[in-house]
C-alpha positions as CSV (number, residue, x, y, z in Angstrom):
1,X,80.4,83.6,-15.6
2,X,82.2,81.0,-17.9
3,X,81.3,79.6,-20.7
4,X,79.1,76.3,-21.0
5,X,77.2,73.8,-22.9
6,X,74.0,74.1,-23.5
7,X,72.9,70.5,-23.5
8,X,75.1,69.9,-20.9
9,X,73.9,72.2,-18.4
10,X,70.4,72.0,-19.5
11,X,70.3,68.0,-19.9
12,X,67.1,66.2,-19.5
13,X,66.6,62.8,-17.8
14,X,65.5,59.8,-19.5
15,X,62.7,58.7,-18.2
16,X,60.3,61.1,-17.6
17,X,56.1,60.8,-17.0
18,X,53.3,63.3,-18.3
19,X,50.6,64.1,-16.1
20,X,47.6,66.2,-16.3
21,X,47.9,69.1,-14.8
22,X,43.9,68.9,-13.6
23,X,43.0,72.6,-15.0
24,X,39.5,72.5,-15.2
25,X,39.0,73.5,-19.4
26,X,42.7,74.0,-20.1
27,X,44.8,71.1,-21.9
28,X,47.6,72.0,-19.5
29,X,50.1,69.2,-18.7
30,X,53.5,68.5,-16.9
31,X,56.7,66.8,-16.6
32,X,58.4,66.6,-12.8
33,X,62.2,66.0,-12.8
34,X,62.5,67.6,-16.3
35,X,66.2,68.5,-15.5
36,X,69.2,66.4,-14.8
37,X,71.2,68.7,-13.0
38,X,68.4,71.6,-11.5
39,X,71.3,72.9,-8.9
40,X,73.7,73.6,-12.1
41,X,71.1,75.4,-14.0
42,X,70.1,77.6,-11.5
43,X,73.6,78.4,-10.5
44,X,74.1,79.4,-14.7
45,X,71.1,81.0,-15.1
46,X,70.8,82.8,-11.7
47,X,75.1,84.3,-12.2
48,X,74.1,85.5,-15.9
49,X,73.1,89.1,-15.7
50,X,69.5,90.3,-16.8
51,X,68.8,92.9,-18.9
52,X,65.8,94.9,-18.9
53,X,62.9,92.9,-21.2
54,X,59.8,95.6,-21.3
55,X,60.4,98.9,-20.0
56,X,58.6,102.2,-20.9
57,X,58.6,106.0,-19.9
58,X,56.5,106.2,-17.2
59,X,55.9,102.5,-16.6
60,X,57.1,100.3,-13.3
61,X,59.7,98.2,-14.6
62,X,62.7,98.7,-12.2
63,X,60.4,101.2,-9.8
64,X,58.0,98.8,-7.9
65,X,59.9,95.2,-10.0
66,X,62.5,94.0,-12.0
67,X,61.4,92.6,-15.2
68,X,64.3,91.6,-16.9
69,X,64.9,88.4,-19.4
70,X,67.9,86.4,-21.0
71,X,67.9,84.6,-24.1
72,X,70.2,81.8,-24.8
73,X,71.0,80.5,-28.2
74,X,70.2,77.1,-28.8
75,X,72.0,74.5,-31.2
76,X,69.8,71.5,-32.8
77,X,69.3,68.9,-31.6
78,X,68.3,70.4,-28.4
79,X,67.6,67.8,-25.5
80,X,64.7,70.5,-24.1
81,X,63.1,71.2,-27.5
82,X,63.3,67.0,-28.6
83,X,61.4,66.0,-25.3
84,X,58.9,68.6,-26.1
85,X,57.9,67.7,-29.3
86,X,57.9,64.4,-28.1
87,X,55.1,65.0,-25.2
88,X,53.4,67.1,-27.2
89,X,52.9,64.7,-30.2
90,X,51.6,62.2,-27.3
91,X,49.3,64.5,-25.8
92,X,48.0,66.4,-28.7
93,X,48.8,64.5,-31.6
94,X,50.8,67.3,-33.3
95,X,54.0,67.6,-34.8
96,X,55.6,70.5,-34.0
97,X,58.8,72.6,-34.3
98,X,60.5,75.2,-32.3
99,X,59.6,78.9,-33.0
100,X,62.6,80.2,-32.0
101,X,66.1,79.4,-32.0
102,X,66.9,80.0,-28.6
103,X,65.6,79.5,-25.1
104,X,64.1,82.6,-23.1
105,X,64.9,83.1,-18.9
106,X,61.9,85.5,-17.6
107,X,64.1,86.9,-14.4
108,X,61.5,89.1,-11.9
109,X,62.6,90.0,-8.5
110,X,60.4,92.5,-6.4
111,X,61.5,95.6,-5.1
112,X,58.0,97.4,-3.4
113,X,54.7,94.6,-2.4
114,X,52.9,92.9,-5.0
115,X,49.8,95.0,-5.9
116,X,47.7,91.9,-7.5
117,X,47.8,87.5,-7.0
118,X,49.3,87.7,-10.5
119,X,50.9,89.0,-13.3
120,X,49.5,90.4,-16.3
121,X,47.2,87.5,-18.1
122,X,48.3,87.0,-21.9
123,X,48.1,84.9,-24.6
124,X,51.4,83.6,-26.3
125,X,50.6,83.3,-30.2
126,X,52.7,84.9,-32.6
127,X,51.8,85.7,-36.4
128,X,49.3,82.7,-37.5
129,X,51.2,79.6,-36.9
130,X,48.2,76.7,-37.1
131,X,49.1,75.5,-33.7
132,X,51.3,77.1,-31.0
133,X,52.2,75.4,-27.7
134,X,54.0,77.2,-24.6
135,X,57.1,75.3,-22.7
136,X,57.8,76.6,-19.5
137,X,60.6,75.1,-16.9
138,X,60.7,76.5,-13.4
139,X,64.7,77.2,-12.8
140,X,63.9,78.1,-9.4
141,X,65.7,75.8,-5.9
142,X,63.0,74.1,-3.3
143,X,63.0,77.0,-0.8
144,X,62.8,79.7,-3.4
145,X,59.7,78.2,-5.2
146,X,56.3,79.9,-4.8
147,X,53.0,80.1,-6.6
148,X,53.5,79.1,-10.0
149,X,51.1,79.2,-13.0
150,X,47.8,80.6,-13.4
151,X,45.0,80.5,-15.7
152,X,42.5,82.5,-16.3
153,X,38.9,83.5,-18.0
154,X,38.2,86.8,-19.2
155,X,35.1,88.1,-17.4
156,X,33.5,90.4,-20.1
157,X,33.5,87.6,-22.3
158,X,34.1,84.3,-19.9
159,X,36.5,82.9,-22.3
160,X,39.7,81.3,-21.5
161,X,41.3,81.6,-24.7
162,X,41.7,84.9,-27.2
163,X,38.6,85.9,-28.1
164,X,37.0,89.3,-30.1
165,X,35.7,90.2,-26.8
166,X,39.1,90.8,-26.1
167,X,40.4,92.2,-28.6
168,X,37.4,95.1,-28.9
169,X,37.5,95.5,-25.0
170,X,41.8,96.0,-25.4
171,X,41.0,98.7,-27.9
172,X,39.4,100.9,-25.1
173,X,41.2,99.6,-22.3
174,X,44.6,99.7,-22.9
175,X,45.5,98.6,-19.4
176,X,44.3,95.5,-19.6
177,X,47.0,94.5,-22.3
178,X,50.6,93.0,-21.6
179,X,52.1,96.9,-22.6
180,X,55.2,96.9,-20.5
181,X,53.9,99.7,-18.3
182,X,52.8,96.9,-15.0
183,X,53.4,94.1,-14.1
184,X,50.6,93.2,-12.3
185,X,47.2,92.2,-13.7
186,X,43.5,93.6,-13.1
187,X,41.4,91.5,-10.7
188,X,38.1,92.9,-12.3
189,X,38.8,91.8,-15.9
190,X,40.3,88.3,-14.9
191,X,39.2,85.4,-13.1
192,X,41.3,82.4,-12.0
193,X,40.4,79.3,-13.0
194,X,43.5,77.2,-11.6
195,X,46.8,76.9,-11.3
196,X,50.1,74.9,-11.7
197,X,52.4,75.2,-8.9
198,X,56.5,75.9,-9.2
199,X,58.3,73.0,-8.8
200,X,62.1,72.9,-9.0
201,X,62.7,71.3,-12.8
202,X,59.3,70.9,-13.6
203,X,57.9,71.6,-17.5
204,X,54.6,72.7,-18.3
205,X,53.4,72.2,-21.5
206,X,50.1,74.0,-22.8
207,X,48.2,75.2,-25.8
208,X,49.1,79.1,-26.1
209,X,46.0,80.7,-27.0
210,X,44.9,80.0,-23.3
211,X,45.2,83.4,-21.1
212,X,47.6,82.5,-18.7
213,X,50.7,84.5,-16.0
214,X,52.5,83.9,-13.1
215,X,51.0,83.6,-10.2
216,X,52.4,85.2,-6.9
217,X,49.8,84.4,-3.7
218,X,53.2,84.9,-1.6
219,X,55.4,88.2,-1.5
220,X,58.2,86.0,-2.3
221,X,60.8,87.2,-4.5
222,X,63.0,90.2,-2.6
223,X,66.0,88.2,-2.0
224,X,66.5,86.7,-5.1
225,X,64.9,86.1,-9.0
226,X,61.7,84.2,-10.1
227,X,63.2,81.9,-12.8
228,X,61.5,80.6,-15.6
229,X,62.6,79.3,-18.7
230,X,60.4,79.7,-21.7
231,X,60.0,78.3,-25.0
232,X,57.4,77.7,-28.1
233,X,56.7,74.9,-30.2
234,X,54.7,75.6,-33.2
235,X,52.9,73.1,-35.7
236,X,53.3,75.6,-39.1
């Protein structure tokens, strides 16, 4: 792997359009043709190798899946973060700022059958930022894309967003809380209120405190990663 710009590889196009991403009670939106030069990234990102991201004693991580992520470091400006701050100032009237100083690749490839439609559902908020809004870009090409995005309600409570429901029901069931032990996500505790389908280069843009994962109706990823690249934009 040789060394590369980051705004190069990972340029944005100029003129790009927000759409709703019709999830019924979530403020999701999204950005088709996000990426200049898709076939570059994904030859970058999927050459780079992937660590291990969450793995425990006992747990499935490189048993049934890999669960790996990369981080790259970012240098301001950053053509990715810019255009996000930009849509999200149109589409929720915030200003915002990056959270981190670096983009994250989420790299999954399958090794045994799915067990679930999806991965674990989570929230995305970290410490007590006033606003915090997830930035994801599907890295994947055409004939590798499947599923996507999903959201979800939590059935105890029917929420779609953190709630103490949640919080008191994770206390006695640890299972049901992203812990790094599966992947996959409980059926009887979530229910799936709509999705957002993978799309080479497309960005999705949503509020964080929504429950959300990746969805996988397909057993699609044995030959090769699922590639996302993640992000936050916080409002402090």
């Amino acid at each position: 792997m040789k060394p590369f710009l980051f705004n190069e590889v990972f340029a944005v196009n100029a003129k790009l359009a927000i759409k709703d991403a019709g999830v019924p009670g979530v403020q999701a939106v999204f950005i088709d043709h996000f990426l200049k030069n898709p076939v570059r990234v994904r030859e970058v990102v999927g050459s780079a190798p992937a660590p291990n991201w969450k793995h425990v004693d006992g747990g499935r991580n490189f048993v049934d899946y890999y669960d790996c992520r990369l981080r790259f470091p970012i240098w301001f400006s950053n053509h990715m973060v810019d255009v996000a701050h930009q849509a999200i100032n149109t589409v929720y009237k915030t200003a915002t700022q990056p959270q981190d100083a670096s983009v994250d690749v989420n790299w999954f490839m399958q090794i045994n059958k799915k067990r679930g439609d999806f991965a674990q559902p989570h929230m995305d908020i970290v410490g007590t930022p006033q606003r915090t809004f997830t930035c994801i870009v599907y890295l994947n090409a055409e004939q590798e894309c499947s599923g996507g995005t999903a959201f979800f309600r939590f059935r105890p409570s029917g929420s779609l967003v953190l709630d103490p429901r949640y919080l008191r029901d994770q206390q006695e069931n640890p299972t049901i809380v992203e812990n790094g032990r599966d992947y996959w996500g409980l059926d009887a505790y979530w229910e799936n209120v709509g999705s957002i389908d993978m799309v080479p280069g497309r960005l999705i843009i949503f509020p964080s405190e929504f429950y959300h994962a990746a969805y996988h109706p397909k057993d699609s990823f044995y030959d090769f990663p699922r590639l996302t690249a993640a992000f936050w934009m916080i409002h402090p």
